[in-house]
C-alpha positions in Angstrom: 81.6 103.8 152.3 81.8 100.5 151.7 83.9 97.7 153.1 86.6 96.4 150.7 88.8 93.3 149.8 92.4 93.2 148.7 90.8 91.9 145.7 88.1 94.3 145.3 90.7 97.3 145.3 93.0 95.3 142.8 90.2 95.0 140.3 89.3 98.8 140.7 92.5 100.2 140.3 92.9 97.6 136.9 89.6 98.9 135.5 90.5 102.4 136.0 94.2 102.3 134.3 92.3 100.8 131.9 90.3 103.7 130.9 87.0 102.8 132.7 84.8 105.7 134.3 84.5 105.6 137.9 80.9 104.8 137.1 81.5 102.0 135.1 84.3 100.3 137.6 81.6 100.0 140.2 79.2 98.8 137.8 81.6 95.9 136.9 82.1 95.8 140.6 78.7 95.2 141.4 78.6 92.4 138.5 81.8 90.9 139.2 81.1 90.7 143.0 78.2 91.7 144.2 79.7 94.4 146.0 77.9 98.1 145.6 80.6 100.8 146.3 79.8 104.7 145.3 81.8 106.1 142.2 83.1 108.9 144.7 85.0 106.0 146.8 86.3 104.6 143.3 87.3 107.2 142.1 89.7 107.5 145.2 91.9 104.9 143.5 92.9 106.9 140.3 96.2 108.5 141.4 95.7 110.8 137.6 92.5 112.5 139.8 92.6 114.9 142.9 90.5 112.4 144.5 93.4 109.6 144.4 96.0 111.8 145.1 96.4 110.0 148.6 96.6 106.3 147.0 98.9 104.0 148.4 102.4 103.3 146.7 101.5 99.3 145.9 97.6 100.8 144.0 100.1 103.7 142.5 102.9 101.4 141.1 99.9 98.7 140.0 97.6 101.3 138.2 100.4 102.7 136.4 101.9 99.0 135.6 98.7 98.3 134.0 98.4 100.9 132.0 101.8 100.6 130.3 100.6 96.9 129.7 97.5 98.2 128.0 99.6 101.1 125.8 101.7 97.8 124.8 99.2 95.5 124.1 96.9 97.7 122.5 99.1 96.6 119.5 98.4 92.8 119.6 94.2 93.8 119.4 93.6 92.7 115.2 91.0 95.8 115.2 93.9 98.6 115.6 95.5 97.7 112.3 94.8 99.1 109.2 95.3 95.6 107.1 92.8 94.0 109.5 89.7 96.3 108.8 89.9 96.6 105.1 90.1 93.1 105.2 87.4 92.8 107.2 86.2 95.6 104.9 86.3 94.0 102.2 84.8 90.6 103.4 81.7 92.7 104.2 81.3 94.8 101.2 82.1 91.0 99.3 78.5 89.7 101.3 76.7 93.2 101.0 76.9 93.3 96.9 76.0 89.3 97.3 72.5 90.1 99.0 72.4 93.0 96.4 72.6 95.6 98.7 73.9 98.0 97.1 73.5 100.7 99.7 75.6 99.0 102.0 78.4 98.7 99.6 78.3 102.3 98.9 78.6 102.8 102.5 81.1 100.6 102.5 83.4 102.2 100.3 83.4 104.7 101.9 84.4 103.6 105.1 86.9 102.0 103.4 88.4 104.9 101.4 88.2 106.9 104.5 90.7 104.0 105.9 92.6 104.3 103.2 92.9 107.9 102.9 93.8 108.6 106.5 90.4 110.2 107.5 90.7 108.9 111.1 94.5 109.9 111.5 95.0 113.6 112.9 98.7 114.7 111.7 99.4 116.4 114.9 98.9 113.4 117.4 95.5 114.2 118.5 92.3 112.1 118.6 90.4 112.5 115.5 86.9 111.2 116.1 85.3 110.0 113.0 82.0 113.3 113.2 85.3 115.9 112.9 86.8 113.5 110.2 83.6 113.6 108.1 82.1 117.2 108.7 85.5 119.2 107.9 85.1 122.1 106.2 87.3 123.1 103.5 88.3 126.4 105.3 89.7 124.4 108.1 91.6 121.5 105.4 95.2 121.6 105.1 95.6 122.2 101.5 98.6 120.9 99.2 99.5 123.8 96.4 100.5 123.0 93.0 104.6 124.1 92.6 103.1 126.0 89.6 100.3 128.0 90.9 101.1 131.4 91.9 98.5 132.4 94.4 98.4 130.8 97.4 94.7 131.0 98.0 93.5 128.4 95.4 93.5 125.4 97.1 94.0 122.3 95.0 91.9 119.1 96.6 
């Protein structure tokens, strides 16, 4: 195990709130300070896993601090709003029809009326990823019914 810093434990505990693996904390470790540490010792200092279950108070109250900063914050990024990406959207599909490529623009509008059309937003607060989003079957749609249709398993799209 190695040896490590007041700093070095600060900067581990930060990059796991933050969602990092424990792999990829000791990579940025590494980078950040030279310092090679095993992902089994890093993982020690996520109090969410049986290995951190030991964790001091101060690296508790510090990775948990973080990661309500990063749940607040996560607002402020321009990429997690809607307006933002069709803008940006529409700034690409704008310089895609310019060079004439016309299969980009297709793809664009897609992508764009999958923003629009909430493809990447799971009614029932869980993660949508954007392969489930595209590859739904219409057995496993939610399906809104006309008020005048009187059998229920015609599904109107």
């Amino acid at each position: 195990m190695a040896l490590l810093t007041e700093s070095h434990k600060r900067f581990i505990v930060q990059a796991l709130a933050c969602g990092d693996s424990p792999t990829q904390a000791a990579e940025a470790l590494r980078e950040e300070f030279g310092v090679d540490v095993p992902r089994g010792q890093v993982a020690q200092y996520d109090p969410t896993k049986v290995a951190g279950r030991s964790l001091a108070k101060k690296w508790r109250e510090l990775f948990f601090a973080t990661r309500e900063n990063l749940k607040k914050s996560a607002g402020e990024i321009p990429i997690a709003h809607r307006a933002y990406r069709l803008r940006t959207l529409q700034r690409i599909a704008t310089t895609a029809e310019g060079m004439r490529n016309m299969a980009m623009v297709l793809q664009v509008l897609e992508q764009a009326a999958k923003e629009v059309g909430d493809a990447y937003v799971n009614r029932r607060m869980e993660p949508v990823s954007p392969a489930t989003a595209s590859t739904q079957i219409p057995e496993q749609a939610e399906y809104v019914l006309a008020p005048d249709e009187p059998a229920p398993g015609n599904p109107v799209l």
